[in-house]
Residue frames as qw, qx, qy, qz and C-alpha x, y, z in Angstrom:
[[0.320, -0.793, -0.083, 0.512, 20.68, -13.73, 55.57],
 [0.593, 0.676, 0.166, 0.404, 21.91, -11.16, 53.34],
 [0.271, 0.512, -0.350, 0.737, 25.04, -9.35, 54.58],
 [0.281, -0.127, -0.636, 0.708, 23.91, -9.61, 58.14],
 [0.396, 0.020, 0.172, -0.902, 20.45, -8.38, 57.73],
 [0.276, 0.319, 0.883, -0.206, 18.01, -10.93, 59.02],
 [0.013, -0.485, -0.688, -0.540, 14.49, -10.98, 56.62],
 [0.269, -0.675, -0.629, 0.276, 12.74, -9.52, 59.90],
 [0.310, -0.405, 0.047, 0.859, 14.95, -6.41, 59.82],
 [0.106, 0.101, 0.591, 0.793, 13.94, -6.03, 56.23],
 [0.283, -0.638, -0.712, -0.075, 10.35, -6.34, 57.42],
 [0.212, -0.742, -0.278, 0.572, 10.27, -3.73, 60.35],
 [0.086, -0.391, 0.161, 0.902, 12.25, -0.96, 57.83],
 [0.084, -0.264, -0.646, -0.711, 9.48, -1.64, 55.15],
 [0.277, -0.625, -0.709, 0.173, 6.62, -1.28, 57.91],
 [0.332, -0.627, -0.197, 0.677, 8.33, 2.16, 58.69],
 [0.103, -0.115, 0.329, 0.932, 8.48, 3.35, 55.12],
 [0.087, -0.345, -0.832, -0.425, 4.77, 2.79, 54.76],
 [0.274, -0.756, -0.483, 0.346, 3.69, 3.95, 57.90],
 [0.389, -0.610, 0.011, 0.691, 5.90, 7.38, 56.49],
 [0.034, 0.167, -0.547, -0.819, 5.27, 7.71, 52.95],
 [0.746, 0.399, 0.250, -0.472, 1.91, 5.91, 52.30],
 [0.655, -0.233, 0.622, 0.361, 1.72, 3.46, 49.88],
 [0.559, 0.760, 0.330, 0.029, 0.64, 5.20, 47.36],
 [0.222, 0.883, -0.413, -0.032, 3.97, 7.72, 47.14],
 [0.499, -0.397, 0.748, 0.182, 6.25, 4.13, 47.35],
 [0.659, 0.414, 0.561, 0.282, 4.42, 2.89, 44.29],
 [0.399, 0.895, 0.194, -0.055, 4.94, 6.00, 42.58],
 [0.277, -0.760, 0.569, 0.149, 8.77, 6.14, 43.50],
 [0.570, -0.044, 0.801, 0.180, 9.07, 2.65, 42.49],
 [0.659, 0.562, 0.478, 0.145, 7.58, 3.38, 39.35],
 [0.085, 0.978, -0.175, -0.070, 9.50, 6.68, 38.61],
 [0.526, -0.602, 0.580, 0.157, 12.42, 4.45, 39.62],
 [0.689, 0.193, 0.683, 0.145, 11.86, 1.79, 37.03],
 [0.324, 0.934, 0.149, -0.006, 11.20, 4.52, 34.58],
 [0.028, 0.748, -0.653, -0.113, 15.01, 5.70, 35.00],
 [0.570, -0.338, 0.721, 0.202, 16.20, 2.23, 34.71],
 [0.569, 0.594, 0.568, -0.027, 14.43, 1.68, 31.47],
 [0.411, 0.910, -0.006, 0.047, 15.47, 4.91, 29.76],
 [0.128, -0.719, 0.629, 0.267, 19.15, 4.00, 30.57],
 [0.576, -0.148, 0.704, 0.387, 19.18, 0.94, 29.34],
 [0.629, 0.648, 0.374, 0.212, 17.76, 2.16, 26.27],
 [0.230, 0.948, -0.165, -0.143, 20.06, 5.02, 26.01],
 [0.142, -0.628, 0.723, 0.251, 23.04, 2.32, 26.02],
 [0.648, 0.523, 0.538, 0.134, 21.34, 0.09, 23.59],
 [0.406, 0.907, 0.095, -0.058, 20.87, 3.20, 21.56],
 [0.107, 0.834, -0.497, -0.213, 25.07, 4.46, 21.91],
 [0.672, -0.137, 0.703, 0.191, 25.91, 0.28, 21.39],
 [0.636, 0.683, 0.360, 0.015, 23.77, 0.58, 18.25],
 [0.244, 0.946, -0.029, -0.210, 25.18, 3.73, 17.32],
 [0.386, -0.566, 0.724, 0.080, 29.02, 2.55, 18.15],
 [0.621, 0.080, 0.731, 0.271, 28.23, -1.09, 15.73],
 [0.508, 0.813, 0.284, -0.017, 26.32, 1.50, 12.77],
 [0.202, 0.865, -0.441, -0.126, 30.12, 3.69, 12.67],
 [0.498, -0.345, 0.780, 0.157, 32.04, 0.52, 12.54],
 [0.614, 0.468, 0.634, -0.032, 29.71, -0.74, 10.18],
 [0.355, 0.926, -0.086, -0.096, 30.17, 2.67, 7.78],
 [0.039, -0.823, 0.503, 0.261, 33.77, 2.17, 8.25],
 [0.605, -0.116, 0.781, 0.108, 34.16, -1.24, 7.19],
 [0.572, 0.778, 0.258, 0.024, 31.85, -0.32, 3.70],
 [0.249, 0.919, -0.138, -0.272, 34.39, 2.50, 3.15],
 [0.039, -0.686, 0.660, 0.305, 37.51, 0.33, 3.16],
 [0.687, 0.228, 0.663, 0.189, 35.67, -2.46, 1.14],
 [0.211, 0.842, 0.435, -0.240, 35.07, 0.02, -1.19],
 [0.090, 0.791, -0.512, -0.323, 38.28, 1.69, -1.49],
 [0.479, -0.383, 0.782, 0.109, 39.62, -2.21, -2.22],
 [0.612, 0.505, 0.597, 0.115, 37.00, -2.66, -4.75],
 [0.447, 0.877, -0.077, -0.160, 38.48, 0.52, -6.90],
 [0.201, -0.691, 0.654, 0.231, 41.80, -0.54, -6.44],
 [0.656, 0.141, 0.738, 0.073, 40.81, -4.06, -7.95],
 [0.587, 0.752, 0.247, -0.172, 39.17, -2.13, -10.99],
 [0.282, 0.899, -0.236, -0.238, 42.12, -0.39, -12.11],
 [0.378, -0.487, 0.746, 0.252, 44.92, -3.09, -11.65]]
């Protein structure tokens, strides 16, 4: 059971979206659906990336400053 909803239940309310959409506009939802899930996770891949690439830059700048300071002492 899953929160108080018996498999059968689950059964009848899928019988009713089929008999009401067809299954041809559920597979197309379901694929439209999957489609958004996909292009978020890639847009928070994409700001993770982005988020480790300005750390990265900032970490160069203050090796960088540490390596002139080394030169001059």
């Amino acid at each position: 059971m899953l929160g108080g909803i018996s498999i059968w239940q689950l059964l009848i309310v899928l019988a009713i979206l089929i008999l009401i959409f067809g299954t041809k506009k559920l597979k197309n939802l379901g694929g439209d659906l999957g489609g958004a899930v996909k292009g978020f996770k890639e847009a928070v891949n994409k700001e993770d990336d982005a988020e480790g690439e300005s750390k990265t830059a900032q970490n160069k700048v203050i090796d960088s400053e540490t390596k002139k300071d080394d030169k001059s002492a």
